[in-house]
C-alpha positions, 0 to 999 in steps of 0.5 A, spaced: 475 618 759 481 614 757 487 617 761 494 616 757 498 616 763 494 610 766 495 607 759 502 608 759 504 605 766 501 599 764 503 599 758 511 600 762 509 595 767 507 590 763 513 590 758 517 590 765 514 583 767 514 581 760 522 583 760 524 579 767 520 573 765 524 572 759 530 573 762 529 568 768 527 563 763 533 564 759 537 563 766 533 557 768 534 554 761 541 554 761 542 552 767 539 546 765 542 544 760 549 545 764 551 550 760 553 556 766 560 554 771 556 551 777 551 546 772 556 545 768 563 544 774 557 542 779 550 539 777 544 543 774 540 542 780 545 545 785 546 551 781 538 553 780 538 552 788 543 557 789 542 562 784 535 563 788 537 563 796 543 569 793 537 572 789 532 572 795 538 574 800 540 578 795 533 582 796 533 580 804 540 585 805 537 590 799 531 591 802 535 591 809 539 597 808 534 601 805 530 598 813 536 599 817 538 607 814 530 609 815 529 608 822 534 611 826 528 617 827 524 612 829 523 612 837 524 604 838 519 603 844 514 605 838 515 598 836 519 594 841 512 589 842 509 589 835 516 588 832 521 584 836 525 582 832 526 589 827 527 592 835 533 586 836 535 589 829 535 596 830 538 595 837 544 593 835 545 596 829 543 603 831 548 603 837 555 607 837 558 606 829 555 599 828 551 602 822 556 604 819 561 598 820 554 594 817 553 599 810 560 597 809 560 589 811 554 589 807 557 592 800 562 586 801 556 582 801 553 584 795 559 583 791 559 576 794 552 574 793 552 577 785 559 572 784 556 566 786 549 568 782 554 569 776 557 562 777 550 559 777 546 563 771 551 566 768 552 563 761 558 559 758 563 563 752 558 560 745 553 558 749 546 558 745 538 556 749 532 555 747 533 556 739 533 563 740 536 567 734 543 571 733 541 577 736 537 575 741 543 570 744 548 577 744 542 582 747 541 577 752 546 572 754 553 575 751 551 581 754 549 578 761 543 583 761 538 576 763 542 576 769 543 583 770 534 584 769 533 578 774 537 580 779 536 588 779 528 587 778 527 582 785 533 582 788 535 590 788 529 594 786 523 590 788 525 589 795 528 596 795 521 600 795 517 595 798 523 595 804 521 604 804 515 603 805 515 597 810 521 597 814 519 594 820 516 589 816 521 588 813 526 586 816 523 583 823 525 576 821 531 571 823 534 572 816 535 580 816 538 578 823 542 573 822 544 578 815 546 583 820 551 579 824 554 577 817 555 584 815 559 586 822 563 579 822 564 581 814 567 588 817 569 586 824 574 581 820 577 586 816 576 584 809 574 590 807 578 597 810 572 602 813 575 609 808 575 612 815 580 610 818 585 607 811 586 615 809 592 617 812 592 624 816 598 628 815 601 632 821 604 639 821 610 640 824 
């Protein structure tokens, strides 16, 4: 007997995959025709570089959030020697308020990567690919959703859920190191104000 609940999710997963590889061949081809900032200002070759080591990154601190916030519970000498870089990661992370200073280093992160993927795939004001008609150009590129359903399906979501059920995994390499050490210079730097010190407390009498 046909189950339709089996039928509706693989026809929801299907229209997703179809979704995400039209908007990264809608991004790709306008970055080849020069018609985003960092292709046009730069070289189309640059731009398609870029937009994926942010987009991968992207997924290394998404993925990496998710890993370093589930862990805590987890006793570190459980995996000090199947994984020992996650046991580094979490060593440093997890001790005194390091994983706070690193929650709030990391969302300055993720603005950061997000712009430098708009300058790379985002399209040019009139800018047209692929012949494709008027009300898919406005769905699509004047919207900005091929970029939002791109970014948000591999380098936010996917990563996200594969990182809850594999944390160890996840971030036992030098990348998510060294994206840990970025967070907290990020925070340590200044750049962006811990809420819980920029509150002022007033004093009574």
């Amino acid at each position: 007997m046909v189950n339709m609940s089996d039928i509706f999710t693989a026809v929801k997963s299907v229209c997703s995959v179809c979704l995400l590889l039209f908007s990264v061949v809608v991004v790709m081809a306008l970055i080849y025709a020069g018609d985003t900032k960092l292709s046009r200002d730069g070289h189309p070759v640059v731009a398609f570089v870029v937009i994926w080591v942010a987009t991968v990154w992207l997924a290394v601190v998404e993925g990496g959030q998710a890993s370093l916030v589930g862990l805590p519970p987890i006793q570190p000498n459980l995996y000090k020697d199947s994984h020992p870089i996650t046991h580094r990661i979490t060593a440093l992370a997890h001790r005194g308020d390091n994983l706070n200073r690193y929650l709030i280093g990391r969302q300055f992160l993720v603005v950061l990567i997000v712009f430098v993927t708009n300058m790379s795939g985002a399209p040019l004001r009139d800018a047209t690919v692929l012949g494709l008609p008027d009300v898919l150009q406005d769905v699509f590129l004047s919207s900005g959703l091929a970029m939002i359903l791109m970014l948000a399906m591999i380098g936010q979501l996917s990563a996200q859920v594969n990182a809850s059920h594999c944390m160890l995994d996840f971030i036992n390499s030098y990348v998510a190191l060294a994206t840990l050490y970025v967070a907290l210079a990020i925070e340590f730097s200044g750049t962006v104000a811990d809420p819980a010190f920029s509150i002022p407390h007033s004093v009574d009498g």
